[in-house]
Backbone as CSV, one residue per row, in Angstrom:
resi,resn,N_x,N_y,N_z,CA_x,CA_y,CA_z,C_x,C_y,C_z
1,UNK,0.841,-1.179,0.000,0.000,0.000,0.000,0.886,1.242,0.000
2,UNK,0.410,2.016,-1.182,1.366,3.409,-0.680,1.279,4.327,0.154
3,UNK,1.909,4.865,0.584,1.693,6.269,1.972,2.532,7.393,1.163
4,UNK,1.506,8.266,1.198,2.495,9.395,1.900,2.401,10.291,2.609
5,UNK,3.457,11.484,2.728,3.423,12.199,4.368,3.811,13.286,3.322
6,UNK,3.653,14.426,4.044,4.075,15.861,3.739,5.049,15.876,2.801
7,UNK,5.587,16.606,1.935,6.523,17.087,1.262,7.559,18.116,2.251
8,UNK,8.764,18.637,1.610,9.257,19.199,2.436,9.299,20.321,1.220
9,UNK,9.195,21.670,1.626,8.892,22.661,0.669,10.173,23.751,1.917
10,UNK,10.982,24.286,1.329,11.705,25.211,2.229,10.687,26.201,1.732
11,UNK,10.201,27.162,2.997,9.509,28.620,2.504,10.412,29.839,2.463
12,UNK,11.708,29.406,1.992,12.525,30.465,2.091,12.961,30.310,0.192
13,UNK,12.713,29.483,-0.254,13.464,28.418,-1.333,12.951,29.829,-2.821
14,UNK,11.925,30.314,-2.820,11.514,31.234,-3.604,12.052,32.276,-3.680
15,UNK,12.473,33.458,-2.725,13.103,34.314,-2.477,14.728,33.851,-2.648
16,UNK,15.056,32.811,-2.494,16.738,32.456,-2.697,16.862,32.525,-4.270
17,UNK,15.814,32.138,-4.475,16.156,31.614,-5.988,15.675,32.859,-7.033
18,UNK,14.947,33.656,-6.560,14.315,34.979,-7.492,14.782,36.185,-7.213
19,UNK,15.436,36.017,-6.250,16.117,37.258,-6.183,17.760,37.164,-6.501
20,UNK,18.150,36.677,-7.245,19.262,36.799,-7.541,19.628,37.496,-8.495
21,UNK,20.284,38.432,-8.637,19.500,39.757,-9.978,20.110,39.741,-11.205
22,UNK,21.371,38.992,-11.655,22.386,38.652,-12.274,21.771,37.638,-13.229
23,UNK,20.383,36.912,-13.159,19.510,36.261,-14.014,18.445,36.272,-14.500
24,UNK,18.078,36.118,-15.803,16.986,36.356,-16.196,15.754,35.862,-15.552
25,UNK,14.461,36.126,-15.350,13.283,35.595,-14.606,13.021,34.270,-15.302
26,UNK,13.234,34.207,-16.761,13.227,32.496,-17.263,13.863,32.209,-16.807
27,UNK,15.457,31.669,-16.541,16.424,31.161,-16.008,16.131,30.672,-14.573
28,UNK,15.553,32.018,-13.876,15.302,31.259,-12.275,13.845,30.662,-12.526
29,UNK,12.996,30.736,-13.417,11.827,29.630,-12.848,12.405,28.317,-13.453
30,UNK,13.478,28.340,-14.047,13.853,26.889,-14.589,14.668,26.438,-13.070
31,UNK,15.406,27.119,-12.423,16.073,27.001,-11.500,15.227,26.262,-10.468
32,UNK,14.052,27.026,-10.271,13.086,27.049,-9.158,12.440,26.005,-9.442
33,UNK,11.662,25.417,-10.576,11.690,24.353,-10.575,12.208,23.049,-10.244
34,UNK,13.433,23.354,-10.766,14.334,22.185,-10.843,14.328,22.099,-9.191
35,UNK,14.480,22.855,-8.505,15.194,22.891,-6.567,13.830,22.400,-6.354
36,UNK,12.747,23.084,-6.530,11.201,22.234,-6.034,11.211,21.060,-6.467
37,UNK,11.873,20.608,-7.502,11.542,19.332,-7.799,12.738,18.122,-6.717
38,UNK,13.566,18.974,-6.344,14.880,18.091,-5.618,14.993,18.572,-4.412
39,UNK,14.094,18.062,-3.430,14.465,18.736,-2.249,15.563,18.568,-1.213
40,UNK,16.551,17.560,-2.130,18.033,17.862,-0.924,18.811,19.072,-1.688
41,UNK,18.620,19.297,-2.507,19.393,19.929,-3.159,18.655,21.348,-3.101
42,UNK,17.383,21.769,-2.941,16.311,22.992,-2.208,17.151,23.595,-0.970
43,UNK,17.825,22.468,-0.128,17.532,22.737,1.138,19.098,23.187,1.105
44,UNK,20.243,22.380,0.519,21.314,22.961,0.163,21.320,24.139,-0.179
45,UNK,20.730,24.745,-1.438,20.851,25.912,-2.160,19.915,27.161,-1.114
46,UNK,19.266,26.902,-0.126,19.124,27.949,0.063,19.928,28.016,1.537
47,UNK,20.306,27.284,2.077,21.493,27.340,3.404,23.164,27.722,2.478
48,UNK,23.211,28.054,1.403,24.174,28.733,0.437,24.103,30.283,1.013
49,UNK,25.332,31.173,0.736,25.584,32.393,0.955,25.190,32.864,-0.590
50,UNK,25.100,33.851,-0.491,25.026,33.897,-2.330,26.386,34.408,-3.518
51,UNK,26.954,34.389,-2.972,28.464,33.646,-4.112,28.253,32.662,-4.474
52,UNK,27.838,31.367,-3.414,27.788,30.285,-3.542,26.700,29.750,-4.892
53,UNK,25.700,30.753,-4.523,23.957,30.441,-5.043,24.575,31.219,-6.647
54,UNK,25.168,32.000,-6.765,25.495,32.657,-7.920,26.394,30.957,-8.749
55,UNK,27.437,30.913,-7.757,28.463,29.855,-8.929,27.492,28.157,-9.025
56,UNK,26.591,27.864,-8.365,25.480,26.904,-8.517,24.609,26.979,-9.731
57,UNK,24.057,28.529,-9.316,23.118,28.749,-10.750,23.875,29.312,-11.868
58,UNK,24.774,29.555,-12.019,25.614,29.724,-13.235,26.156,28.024,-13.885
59,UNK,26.361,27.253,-13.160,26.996,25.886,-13.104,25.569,25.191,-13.891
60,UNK,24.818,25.730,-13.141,23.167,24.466,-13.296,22.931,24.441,-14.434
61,UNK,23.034,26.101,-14.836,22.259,26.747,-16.199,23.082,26.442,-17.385
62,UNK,24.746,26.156,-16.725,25.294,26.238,-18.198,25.151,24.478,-18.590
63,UNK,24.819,23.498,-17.591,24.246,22.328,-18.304,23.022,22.117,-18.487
64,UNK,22.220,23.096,-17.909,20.851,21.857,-18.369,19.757,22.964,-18.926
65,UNK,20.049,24.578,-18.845,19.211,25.540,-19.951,20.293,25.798,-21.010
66,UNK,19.427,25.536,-22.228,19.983,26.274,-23.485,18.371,27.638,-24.305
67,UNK,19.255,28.324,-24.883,18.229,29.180,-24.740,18.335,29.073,-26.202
């Protein structure tokens, strides 16, 4: 039988990821997606300083958005 229980949603995870101003608003809902969709990696990126969150989403984008 399947179960499930809550999701884990950081409520900080939106503001980490949209306010980074150095990217286009497409770029971070691809971002934002992707972190909603992976929540160890949500919970990483927003306990990031933002140097960190900058060389992540520069890293993310240059493999997996092409524009």
């Amino acid at each position: 039988m399947w179960q499930t229980g809550p999701s884990h949603v950081d409520v900080d995870l939106y503001q980490a990821v949209m306010y980074m101003s150095s990217f286009s608003d497409e770029s971070m809902i691809v971002d934002f997606s992707h972190l909603w969709d992976n929540m160890s990696q949500d919970m990483a990126f927003v306990d990031m300083v933002d140097n960190h969150r900058v060389l992540w989403l520069s890293t993310f984008l240059a493999k997996n958005y092409y524009l």
